[in-house]
C-alpha positions in Angstrom: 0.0 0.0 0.0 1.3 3.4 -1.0 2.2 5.7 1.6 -0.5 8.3 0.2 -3.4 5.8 1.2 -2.8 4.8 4.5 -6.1 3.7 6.7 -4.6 4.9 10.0 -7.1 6.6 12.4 -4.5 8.4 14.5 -2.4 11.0 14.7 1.6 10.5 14.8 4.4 12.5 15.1 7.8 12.0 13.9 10.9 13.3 16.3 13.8 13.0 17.9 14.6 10.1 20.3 15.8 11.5 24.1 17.8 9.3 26.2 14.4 9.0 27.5 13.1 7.0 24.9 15.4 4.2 25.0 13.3 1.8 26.6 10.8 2.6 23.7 13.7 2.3 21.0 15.3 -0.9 22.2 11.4 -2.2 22.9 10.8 -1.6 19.1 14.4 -3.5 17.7 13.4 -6.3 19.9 10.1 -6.9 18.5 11.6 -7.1 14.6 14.6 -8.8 15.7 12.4 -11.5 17.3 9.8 -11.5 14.9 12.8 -11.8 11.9 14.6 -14.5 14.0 11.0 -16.4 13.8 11.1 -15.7 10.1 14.9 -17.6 10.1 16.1 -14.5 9.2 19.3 -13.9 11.4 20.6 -10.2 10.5 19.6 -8.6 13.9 20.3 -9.9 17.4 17.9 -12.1 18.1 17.0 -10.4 21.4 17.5 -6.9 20.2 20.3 -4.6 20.4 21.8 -4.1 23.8 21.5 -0.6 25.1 25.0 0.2 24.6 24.9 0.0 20.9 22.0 2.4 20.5 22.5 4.9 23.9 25.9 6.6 21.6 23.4 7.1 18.2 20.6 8.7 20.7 23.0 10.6 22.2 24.4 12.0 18.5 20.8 12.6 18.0 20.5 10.2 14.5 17.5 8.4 16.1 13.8 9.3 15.5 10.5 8.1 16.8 7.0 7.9 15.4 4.2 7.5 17.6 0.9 9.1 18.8 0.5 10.8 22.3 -0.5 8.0 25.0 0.6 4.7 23.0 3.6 3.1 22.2 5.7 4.3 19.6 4.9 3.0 15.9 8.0 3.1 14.6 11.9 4.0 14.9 14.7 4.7 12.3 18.3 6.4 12.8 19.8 8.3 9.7 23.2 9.6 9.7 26.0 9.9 7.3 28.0 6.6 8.6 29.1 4.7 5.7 30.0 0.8 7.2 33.4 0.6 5.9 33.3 -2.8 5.1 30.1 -2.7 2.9 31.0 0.8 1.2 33.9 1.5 -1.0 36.1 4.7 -1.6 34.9 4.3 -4.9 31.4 4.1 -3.7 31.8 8.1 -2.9 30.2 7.6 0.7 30.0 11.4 1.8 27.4 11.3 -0.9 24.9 9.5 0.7 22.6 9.7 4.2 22.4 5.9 5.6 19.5 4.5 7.2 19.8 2.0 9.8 17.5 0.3 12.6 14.6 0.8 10.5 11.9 -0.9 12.6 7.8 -0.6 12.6 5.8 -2.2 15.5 4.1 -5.3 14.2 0.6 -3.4 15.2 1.3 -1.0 12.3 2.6 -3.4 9.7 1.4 -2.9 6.4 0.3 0.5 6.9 3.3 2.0 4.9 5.1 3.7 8.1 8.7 2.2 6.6 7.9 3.9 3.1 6.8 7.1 4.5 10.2 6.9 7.2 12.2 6.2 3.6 10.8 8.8 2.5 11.1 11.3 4.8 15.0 10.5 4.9 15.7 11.1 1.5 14.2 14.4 2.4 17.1 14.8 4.5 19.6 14.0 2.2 18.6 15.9 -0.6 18.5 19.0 1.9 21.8 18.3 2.7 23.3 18.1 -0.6 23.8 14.4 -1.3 22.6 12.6 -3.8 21.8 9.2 -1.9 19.6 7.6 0.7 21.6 4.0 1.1 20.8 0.7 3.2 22.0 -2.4 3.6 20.1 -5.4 5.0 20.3 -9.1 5.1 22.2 -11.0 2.4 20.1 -13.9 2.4 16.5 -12.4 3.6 15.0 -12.7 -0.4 11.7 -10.8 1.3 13.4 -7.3 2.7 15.2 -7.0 -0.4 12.4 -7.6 -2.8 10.5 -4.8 -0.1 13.2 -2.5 -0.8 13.1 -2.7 -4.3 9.8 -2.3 -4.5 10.3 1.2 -2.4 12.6 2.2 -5.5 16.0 1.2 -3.9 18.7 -0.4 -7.0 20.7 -3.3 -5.4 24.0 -2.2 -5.7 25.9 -5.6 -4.4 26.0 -7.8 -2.0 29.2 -8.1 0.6 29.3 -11.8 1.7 31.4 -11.3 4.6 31.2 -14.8 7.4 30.8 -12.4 10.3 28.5 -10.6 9.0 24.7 -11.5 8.4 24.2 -8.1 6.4 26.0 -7.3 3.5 23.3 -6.6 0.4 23.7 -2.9 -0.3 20.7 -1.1 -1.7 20.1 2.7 -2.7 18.2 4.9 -4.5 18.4 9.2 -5.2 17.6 11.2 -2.6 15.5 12.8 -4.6 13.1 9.7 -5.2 9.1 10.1 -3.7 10.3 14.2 -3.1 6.9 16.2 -3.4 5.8 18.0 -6.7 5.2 21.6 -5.1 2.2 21.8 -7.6 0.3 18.9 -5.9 -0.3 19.1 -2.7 -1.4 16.0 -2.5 2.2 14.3 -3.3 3.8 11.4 -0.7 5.6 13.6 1.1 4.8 17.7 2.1 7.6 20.0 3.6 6.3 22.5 5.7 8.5 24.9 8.1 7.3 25.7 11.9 8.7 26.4 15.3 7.5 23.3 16.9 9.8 20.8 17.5 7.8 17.6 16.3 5.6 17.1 12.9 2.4 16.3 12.7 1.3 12.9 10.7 -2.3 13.2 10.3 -4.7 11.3 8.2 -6.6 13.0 6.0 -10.3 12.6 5.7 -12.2 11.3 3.8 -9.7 9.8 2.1 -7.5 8.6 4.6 -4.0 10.1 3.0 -1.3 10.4 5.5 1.0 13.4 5.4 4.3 13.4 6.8 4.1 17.2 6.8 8.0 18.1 7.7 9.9 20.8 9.6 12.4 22.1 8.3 14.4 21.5 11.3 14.3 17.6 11.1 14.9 18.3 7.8 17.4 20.3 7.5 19.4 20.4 10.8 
């Protein structure tokens, strides 16, 4: 389902994870990672991420969350400029790209398009700051993600088959990809500046369209 046609009956809002939020954070990894460790897929800890590895990314502020007010959060991503130096070459131009990584949704909103929108909403962020790619890399053997991120408009670039590592297929697309068309409001993804800290996601009625209606300052900071 297109991330213009979502059927979601709340309100979210994407921002910036606090140390605060780490329970929420690490709660959200563990659900995938279990629920792709049931899958046989094996490219996140089975238990989740141990707070150590995600405390330092919170603390650079690369970590966002996406939730409504009184519930759980629906869904966390971290974007930053880290190219994994053994998946990405010099030659690969890595300064030219935003990374995404611990891209998770909560299995309550599955299907709703939250992980498009979040893709979405990063290439945003790249194109603002000048680079021309919104990269990834995910499980070498999980036939299933990669078909998903092709299907969001990510090329496969190669895949690193490294023993200790259960990633290694390495996946992007141009940051400009999904960007709104100024002269239709009603594109995937609208940019809108404001002093609040969070954005609003609302749904629209009637036709249930879900705008991730942007600051500029989670866009462009």
């Amino acid at each position: 389902m297109p991330a213009t046609t979502l059927d979601l009956a709340t309100e979210l809002t994407l921002r910036r994870a606090t140390p605060e939020d780490l329970p929420a954070v690490l709660a959200l990894l563990a659900e995938a990672a279990h629920w792709l460790d049931a899958l046989g897929v094996r490219q996140w800890p089975a238990g989740g991420f141990p707070a150590h590895r995600i405390e330092p990314l919170i603390a650079e502020g690369v970590v966002y969350l996406l939730g409504g007010a009184g519930r759980p959060p629906a869904a966390t991503v971290a974007v930053d400029g880290h190219a994994d130096p053994e998946f990405w070459r010099p030659s690969d131009r890595p300064g030219d790209a935003l990374y995404v990584h611990k891209l998770a949704v909560s299995r309550g909103y599955s299907g709703q398009g939250l992980g498009e929108t979040l893709l979405d909403w990063a290439g945003l962020r790249a194109g603002a700051q000048g680079r021309r790619w919104l990269r990834l890399d995910c499980s070498k053997d999980n036939a299933r993600l990669q078909s998903y991120y092709s299907g969001a408009g990510f090329r496969h670039v190669r895949t690193v088959d490294l023993p200790h590592r259960a990633s290694g297929a390495l996946f992007e697309r141009p940051a400009s990809y999904g960007a709104p068309d100024p002269q239709h409001a009603g594109g995937r993804l609208l940019e809108r500046s404001g002093a609040a800290a969070p954005h609003p996601v609302r749904t629209r009625r009637p036709r249930n369209v879900l705008d991730i209606t942007t600051h500029k300052e989670l866009i462009e900071c």
